[in-house]
C-alpha positions in Angstrom: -35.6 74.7 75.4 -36.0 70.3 75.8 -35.8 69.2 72.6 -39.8 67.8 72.8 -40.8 71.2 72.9 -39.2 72.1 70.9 -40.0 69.3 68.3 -44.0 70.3 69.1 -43.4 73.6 68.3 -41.9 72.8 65.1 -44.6 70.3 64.7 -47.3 72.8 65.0 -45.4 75.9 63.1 -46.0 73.6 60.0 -48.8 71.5 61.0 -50.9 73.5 58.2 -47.9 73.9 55.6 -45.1 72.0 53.7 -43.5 71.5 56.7 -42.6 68.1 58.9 -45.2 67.1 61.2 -44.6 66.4 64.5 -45.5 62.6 64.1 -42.4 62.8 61.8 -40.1 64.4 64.4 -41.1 62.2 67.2 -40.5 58.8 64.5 -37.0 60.2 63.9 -36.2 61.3 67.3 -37.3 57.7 68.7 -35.3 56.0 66.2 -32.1 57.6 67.0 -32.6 57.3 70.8 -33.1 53.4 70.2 -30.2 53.0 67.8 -27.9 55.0 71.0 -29.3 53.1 73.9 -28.8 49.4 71.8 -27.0 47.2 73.7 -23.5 47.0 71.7 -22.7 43.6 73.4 -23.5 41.7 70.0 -21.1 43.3 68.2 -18.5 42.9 70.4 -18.8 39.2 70.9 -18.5 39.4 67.3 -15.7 41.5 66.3 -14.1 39.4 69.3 -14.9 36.5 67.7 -13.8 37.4 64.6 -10.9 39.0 65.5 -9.5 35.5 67.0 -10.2 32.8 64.5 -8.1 35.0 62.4 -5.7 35.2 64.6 -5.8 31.4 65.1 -6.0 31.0 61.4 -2.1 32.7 60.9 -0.3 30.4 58.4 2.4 27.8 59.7 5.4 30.4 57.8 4.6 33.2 60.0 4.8 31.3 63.0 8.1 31.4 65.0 10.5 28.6 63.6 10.8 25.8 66.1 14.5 25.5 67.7 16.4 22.9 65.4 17.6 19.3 67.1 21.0 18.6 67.7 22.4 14.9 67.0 24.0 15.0 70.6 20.5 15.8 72.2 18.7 12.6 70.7 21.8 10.3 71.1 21.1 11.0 74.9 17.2 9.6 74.8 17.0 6.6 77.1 14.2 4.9 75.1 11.6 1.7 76.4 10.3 -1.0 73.8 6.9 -1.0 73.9 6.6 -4.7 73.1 9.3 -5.4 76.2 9.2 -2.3 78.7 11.7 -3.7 80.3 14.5 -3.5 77.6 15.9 0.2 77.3 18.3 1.3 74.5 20.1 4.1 74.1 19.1 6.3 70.8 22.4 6.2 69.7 22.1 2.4 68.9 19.4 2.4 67.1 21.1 4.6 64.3 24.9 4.2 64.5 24.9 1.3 62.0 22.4 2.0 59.6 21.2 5.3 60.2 17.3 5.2 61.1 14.2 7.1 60.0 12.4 8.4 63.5 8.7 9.5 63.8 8.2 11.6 66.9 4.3 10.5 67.4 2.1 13.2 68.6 -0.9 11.0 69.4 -1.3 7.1 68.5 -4.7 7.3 68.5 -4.7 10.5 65.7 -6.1 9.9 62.1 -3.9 12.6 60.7 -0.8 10.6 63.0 -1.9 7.1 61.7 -2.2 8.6 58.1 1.7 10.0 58.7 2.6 6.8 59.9 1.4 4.9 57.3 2.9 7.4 54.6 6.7 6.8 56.3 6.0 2.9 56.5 5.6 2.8 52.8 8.9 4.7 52.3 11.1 1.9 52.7 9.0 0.3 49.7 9.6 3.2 47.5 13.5 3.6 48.0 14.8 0.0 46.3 17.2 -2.1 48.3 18.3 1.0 50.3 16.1 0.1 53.5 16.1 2.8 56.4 15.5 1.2 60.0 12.3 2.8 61.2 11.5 3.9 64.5 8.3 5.2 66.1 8.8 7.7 69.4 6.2 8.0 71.8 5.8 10.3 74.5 2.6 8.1 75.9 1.9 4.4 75.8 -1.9 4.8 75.2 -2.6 3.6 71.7 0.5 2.3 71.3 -0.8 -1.5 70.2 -4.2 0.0 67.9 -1.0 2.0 66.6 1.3 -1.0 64.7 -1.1 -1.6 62.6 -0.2 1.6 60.9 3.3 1.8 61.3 5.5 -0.8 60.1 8.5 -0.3 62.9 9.4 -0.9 66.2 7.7 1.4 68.9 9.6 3.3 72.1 8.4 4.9 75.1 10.4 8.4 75.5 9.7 9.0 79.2 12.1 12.2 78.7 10.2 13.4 75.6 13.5 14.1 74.1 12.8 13.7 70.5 9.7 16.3 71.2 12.5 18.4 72.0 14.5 20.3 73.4 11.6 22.7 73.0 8.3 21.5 73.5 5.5 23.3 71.3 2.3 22.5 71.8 -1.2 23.3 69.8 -3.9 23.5 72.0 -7.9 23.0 71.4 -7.7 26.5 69.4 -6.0 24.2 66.9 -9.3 23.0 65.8 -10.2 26.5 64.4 -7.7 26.2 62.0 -9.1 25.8 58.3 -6.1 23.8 57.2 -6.5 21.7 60.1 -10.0 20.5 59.0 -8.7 20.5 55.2 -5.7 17.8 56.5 -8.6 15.8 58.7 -10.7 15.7 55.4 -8.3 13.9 53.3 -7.5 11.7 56.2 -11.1 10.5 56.4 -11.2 10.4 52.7 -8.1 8.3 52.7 -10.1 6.1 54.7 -8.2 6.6 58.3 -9.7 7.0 61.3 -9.3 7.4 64.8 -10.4 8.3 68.7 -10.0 11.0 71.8 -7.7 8.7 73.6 -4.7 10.4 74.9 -2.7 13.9 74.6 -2.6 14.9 71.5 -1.3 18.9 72.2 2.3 17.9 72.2 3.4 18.7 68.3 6.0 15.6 67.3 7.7 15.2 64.0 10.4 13.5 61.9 14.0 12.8 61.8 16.2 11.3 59.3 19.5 10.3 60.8 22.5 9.4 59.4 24.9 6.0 60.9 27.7 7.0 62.8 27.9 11.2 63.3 27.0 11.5 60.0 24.3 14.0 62.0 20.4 14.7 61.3 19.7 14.4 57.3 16.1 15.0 57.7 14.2 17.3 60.0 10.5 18.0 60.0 9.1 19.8 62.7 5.0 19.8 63.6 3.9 23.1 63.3 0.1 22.2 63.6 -2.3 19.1 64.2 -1.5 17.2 60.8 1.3 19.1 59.1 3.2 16.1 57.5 6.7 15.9 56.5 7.7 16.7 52.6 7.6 13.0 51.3 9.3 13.8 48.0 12.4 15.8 50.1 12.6 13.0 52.5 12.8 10.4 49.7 15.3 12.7 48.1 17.3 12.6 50.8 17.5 9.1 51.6 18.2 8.8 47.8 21.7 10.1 48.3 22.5 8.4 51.8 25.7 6.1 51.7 
């Protein structure tokens, strides 16, 4: 029997009595139809939604550890001076003396970059008379000049990206739904940096102490996500105890 009729004929069985009337059974029948028939595209979006900010949102120590640097690999860089791009250096000479302190620069143009740079530029200040040469890497020259202001060190051009190497990671636009993200541009803007679009900022950069001679890599910080900074107390500790 369809289940109207058969709703009428309870309907009317107990139209007199105790019993539902059909009005009732045809509210509750309707309601279930519409709840069945709903389009369930909302909730999709949603769960899909919520299901990858999550999943953007994985913390830096669960992410696979970036390959570590060898000494011989930067050596090798073939470096430009940004102030003469017609001088290039070899890496190697810009540590085997005095050892150097090397900021791989993920965008010049980046608050939380500028912030960084600023932080390592005031190092030198913090250590005594021990003063570390310090060298800013860049993988682009856009921003390069708006950059010294912030960084107190001579600037190269790394046409081979080496020192972004040998394994390039990079963070793309999903890097902005990161929570920590906005928590490190936050403190940047309230530590009174700021900054502009200009350039590729996806390739994730980083810091190297290096030691004179083959003394090796001291010091190694790699980016793991837009505005993760190096440990300043571990790097000062470090360059406590160079020779």
């Amino acid at each position: 029997m369809p289940p109207k009729e058969a709703a009428a004929r309870v309907g009317v069985r107990h139209r007199g009595g105790s019993g539902i009337a059909i009005e009732e059974v045809e509210k509750v029948a309707g309601k279930v139809y519409n709840y069945i028939t709903m389009p369930k595209w909302p909730w999709l979006i949603t769960g899909a939604l919520t299901s990858y900010i999550a999943y953007v949102n994985i913390p830096t120590s669960w992410m696979k550890k970036p390959e570590s640097t060898t000494l011989e690999w930067l050596s090798a860089a073939q470096l430009e001076r940004i102030s003469d791009p017609s001088e290039t250096v070899q890496a190697k000479t810009l540590y085997e003396k005095h050892g150097g302190l090397f900021m791989a620069v993920r965008r010049p143009g980046c608050l939380l970059c500028r912030k960084e740079a600023q932080s390592l530029s005031n190092i030198n200040a913090n250590v005594g008379a021990k003063k570390i040469p310090l060298y800013g890497i860049l993988h682009e020259k856009e921003g390069a000049e708006q950059f010294k202001e912030f960084f107190k060190g001579d600037l190269f051009y790394d046409p081979e990206k080496r020192f972004f190497g040998p394994e390039e990671r990079r963070m793309s636009l999903s890097g902005l739904f990161r929570a920590t993200v906005w928590k490190n541009v936050y403190d940047a803007k309230k530590g009174g940096f700021s900054g502009n679009l200009k350039g590729d900022g996806t390739l994730l950069g980083g810091v190297y102490l290096i030691g004179p001679g083959d003394t090796g890599i001291l010091y190694e910080h790699k980016e793991m996500e837009f505005g993760d900074s190096h440990n300043e107390t571990e790097l000062m500790d470090v360059i406590a105890k160079m020779k």
